[in-house]
C-alpha positions as CSV (number, residue, x, y, z in Angstrom):
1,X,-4.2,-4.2,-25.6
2,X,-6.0,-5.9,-22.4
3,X,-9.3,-5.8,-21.8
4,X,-11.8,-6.5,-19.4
5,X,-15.6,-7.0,-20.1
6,X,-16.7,-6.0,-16.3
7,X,-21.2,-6.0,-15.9
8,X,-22.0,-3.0,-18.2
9,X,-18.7,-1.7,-20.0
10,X,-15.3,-3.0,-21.4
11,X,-12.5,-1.4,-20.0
12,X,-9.0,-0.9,-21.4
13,X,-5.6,-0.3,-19.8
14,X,-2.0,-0.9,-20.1
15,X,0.2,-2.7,-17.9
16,X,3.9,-3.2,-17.2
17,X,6.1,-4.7,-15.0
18,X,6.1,-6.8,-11.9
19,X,6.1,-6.0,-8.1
20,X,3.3,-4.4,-5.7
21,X,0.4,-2.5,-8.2
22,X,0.4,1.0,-8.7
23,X,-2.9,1.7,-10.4
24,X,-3.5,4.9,-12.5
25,X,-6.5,7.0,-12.9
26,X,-6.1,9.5,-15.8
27,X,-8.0,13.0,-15.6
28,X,-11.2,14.4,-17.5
29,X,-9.2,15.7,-20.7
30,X,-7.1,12.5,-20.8
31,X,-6.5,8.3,-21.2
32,X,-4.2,6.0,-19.7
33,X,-1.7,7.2,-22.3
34,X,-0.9,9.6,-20.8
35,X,1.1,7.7,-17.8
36,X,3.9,6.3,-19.8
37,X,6.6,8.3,-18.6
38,X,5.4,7.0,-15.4
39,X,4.8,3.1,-16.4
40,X,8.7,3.1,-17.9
41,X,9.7,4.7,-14.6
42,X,8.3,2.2,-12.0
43,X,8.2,-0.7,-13.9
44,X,11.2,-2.6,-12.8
45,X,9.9,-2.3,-9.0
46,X,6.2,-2.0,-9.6
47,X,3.0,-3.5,-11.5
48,X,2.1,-0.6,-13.3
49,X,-1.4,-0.2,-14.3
50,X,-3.3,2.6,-15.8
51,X,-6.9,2.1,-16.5
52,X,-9.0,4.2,-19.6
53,X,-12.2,5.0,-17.5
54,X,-15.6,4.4,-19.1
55,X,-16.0,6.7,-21.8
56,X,-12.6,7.3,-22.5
57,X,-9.5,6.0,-24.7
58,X,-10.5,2.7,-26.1
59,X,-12.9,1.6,-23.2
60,X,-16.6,1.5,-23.8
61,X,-19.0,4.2,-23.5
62,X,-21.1,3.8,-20.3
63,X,-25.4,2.6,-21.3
64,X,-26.4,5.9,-19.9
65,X,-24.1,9.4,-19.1
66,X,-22.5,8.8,-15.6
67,X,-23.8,11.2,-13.0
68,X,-21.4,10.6,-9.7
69,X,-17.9,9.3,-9.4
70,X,-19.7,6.9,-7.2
71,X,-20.6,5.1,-10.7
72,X,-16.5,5.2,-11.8
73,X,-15.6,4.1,-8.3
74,X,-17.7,0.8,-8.8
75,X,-16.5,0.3,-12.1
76,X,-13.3,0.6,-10.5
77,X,-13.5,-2.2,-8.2
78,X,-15.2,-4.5,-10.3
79,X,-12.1,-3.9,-12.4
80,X,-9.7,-4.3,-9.5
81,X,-11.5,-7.3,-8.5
82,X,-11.0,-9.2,-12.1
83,X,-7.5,-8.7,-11.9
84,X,-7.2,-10.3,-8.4
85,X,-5.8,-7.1,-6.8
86,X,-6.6,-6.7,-3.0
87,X,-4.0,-4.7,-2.1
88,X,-2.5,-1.4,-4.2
89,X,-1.1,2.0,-4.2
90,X,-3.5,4.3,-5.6
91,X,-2.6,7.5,-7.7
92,X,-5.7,9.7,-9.4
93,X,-5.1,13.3,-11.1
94,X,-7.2,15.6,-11.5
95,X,-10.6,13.9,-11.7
96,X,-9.2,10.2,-11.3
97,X,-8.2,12.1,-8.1
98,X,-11.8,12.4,-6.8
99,X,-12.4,8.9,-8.3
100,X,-9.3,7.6,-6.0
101,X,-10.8,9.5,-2.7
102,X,-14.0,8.2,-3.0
103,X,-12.3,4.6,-3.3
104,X,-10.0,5.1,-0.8
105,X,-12.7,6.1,1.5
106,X,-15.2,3.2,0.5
107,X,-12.3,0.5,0.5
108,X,-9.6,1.7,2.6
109,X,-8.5,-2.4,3.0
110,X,-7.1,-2.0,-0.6
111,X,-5.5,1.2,-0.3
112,X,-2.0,0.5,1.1
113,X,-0.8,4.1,-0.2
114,X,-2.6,7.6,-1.7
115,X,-1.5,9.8,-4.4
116,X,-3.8,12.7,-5.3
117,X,-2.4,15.2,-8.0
118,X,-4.1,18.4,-8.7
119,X,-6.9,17.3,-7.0
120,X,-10.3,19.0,-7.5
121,X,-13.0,19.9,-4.8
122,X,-15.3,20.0,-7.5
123,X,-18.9,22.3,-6.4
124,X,-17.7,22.3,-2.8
125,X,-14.9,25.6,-4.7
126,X,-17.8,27.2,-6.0
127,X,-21.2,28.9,-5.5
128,X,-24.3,27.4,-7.0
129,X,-23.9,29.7,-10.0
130,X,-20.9,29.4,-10.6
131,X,-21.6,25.4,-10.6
132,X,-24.3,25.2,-12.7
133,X,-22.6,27.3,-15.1
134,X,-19.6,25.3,-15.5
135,X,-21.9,21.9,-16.2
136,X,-23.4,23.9,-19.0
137,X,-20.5,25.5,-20.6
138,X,-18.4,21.6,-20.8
139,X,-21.7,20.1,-22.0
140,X,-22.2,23.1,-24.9
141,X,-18.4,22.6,-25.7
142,X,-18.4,18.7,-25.9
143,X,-21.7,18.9,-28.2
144,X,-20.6,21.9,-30.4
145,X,-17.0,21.8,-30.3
146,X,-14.8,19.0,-32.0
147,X,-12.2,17.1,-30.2
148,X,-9.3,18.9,-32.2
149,X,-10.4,22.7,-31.5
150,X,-11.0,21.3,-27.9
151,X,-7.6,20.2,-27.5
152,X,-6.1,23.0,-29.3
153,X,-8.0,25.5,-27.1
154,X,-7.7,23.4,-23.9
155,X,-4.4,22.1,-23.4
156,X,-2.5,26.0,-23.2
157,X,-4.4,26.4,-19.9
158,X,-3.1,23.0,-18.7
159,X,0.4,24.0,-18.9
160,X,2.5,26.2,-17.8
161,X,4.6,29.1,-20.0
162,X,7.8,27.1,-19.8
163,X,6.0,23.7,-21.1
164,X,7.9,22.0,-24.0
165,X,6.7,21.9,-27.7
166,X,6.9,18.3,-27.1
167,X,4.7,17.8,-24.2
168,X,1.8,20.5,-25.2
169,X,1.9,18.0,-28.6
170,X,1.5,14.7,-27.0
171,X,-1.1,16.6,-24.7
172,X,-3.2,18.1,-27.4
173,X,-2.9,14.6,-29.0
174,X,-4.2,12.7,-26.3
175,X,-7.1,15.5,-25.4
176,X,-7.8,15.4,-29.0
177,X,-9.4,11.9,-28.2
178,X,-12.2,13.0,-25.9
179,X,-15.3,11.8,-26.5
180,X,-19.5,12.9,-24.8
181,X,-19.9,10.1,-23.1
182,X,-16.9,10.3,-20.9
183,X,-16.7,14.3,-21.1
184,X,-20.3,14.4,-19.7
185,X,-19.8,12.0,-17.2
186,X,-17.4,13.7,-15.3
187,X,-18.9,16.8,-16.2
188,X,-22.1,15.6,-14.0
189,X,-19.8,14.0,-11.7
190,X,-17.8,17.3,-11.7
191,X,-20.8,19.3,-10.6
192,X,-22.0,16.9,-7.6
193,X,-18.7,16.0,-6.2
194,X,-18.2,18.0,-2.4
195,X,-15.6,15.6,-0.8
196,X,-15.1,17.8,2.0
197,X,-16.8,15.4,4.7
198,X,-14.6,12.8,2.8
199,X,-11.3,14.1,3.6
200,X,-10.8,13.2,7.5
201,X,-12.0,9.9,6.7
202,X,-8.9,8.8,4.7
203,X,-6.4,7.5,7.3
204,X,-3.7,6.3,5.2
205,X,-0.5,7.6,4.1
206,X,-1.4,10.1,1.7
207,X,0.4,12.2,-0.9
208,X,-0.8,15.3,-2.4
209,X,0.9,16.8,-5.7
210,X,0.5,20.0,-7.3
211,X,2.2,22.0,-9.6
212,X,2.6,25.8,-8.7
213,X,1.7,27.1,-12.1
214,X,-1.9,24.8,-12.0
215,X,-4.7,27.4,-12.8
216,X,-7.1,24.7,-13.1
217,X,-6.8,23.0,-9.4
218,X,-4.1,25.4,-7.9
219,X,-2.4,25.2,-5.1
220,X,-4.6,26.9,-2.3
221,X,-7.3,24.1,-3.3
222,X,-4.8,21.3,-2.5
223,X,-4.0,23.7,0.7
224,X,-6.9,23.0,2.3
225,X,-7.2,19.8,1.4
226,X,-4.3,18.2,2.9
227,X,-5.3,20.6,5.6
228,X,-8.2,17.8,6.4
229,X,-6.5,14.7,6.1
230,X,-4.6,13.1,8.9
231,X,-1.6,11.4,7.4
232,X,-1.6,13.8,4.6
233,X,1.6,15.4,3.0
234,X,1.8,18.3,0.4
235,X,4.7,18.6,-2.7
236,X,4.8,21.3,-5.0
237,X,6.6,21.0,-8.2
238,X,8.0,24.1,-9.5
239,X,7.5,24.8,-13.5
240,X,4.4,22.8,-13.9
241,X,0.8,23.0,-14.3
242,X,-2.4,21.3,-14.1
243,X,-1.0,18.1,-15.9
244,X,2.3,18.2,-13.6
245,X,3.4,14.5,-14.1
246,X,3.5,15.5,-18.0
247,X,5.3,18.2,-17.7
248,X,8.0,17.7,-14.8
249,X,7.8,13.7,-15.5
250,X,11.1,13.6,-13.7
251,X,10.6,15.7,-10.7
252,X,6.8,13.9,-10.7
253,X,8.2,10.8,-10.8
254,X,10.9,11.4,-8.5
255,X,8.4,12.9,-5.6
256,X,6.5,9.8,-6.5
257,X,9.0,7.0,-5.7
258,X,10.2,9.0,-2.4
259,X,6.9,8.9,-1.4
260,X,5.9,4.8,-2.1
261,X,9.8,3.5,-0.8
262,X,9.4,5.7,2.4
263,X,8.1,2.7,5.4
């Protein structure tokens, strides 16, 4: 299992193949295990990589609760830059999707390519209230809730009716491994993202994915914000919630590669 010691924190990830990097960000309930449908996949024409962010999976806990994805975007390129990667296509869900924005916006050299699924517009969806209460209620359930019943509560609404016994496992498995430090951090990071000035600033070739049964990020949220970027394209997968390229690997997957092999 590779790891690299970057200025504060260690950070894990796996890595297959050979050929131009595709780099992975995972989401908030999730680890870079959860892309290996996706690493088999592009393996023989890609460099896979899929990162666990700080606090997640078997990368370290960050000195002090992140409070901005600012903090996992520099992470992120001191990571990048240790593996000698100046050039990649960039895929985030969920939050690793506001993680891969803020990148592709403060490093747009690197980004040849941009993949957002079920992106999240964070506090700029929400009132104040509505904000502030959502911070509380994932702090109270990280603190007073284990992994396990978190997992077993969390993963139904991440689905959607049709999902497989086998996937909503491996999900509740890998959710089961969530721990404060990571949870918090996008939590915090959760409740102060507003990308919305962000958007028009990403100029290249970008992908949006959704899946139409997401109630977590649904589609109208990823309506408006391919609405704001210039070279930005929208692809609904049928059958599939929040964690689409999960559930509808194939159909993910496929939507994926169309999208990187198209000059």
């Amino acid at each position: 299992m590779p790891t690299i010691q970057l200025k504060d924190i260690s950070i894990h990830y796996l890595k297959e193949g050979s050929g131009p990097p595709l780099v992975l960000l995972h989401g908030m309930g999730n680890n870079a295990k959860s892309w290996i449908h996706q690493m088999e996949y592009f393996k023989n024409h890609y460099t896979v990589i899929a990162w666990d962010a700080p606090g997640y999976g078997n990368s370290s806990d960050p000195n002090e609760v992140f409070q901005n994805f600012s903090q996992f975007t520099d992470c992120l390129k001191q990571f990048l830059d240790q593996l000698n990667l100046d050039k990649i296509f960039l895929l985030g869900h969920s939050m690793g999707a506001a993680v891969a924005i803020d990148f592709a916006t403060r490093f747009p050299n690197i980004v040849d390519k941009l993949v957002i699924a079920a992106p999240t517009r964070g506090s700029a969806g929400l009132t104040e209230e509505e904000n502030v209460k959502k911070r509380n209620q994932r702090h109270h359930l990280i603190d007073y809730t284990s992994s396990d019943e978190i997992a077993r509560t969390r993963v139904p609404s991440l689905l959607s009716p049709s999902a497989s016994e086998s996937v909503t496992k491996y999900a509740e498995e890998i959710m089961s491994e969530v721990r404060p430090a990571g949870y918090k951090s996008v939590s915090n990071s959760l409740f102060h993202l507003n990308q919305m000035d962000d958007y028009s600033k990403i100029l290249m070739p970008t992908l949006i994915i959704c899946g139409n049964d997401d109630q977590v990020t649904p589609v109208s949220e990823s309506e408006i914000i391919v609405q704001n970027i210039t070279n930005g394209k929208l692809e609904i997968i049928q059958k599939a919630g929040h964690l689409c390229y999960m559930e509808r690997r194939d159909a993910f997957n496929q939507c994926l590669s169309e999208f990187l092999n198209t000059k």
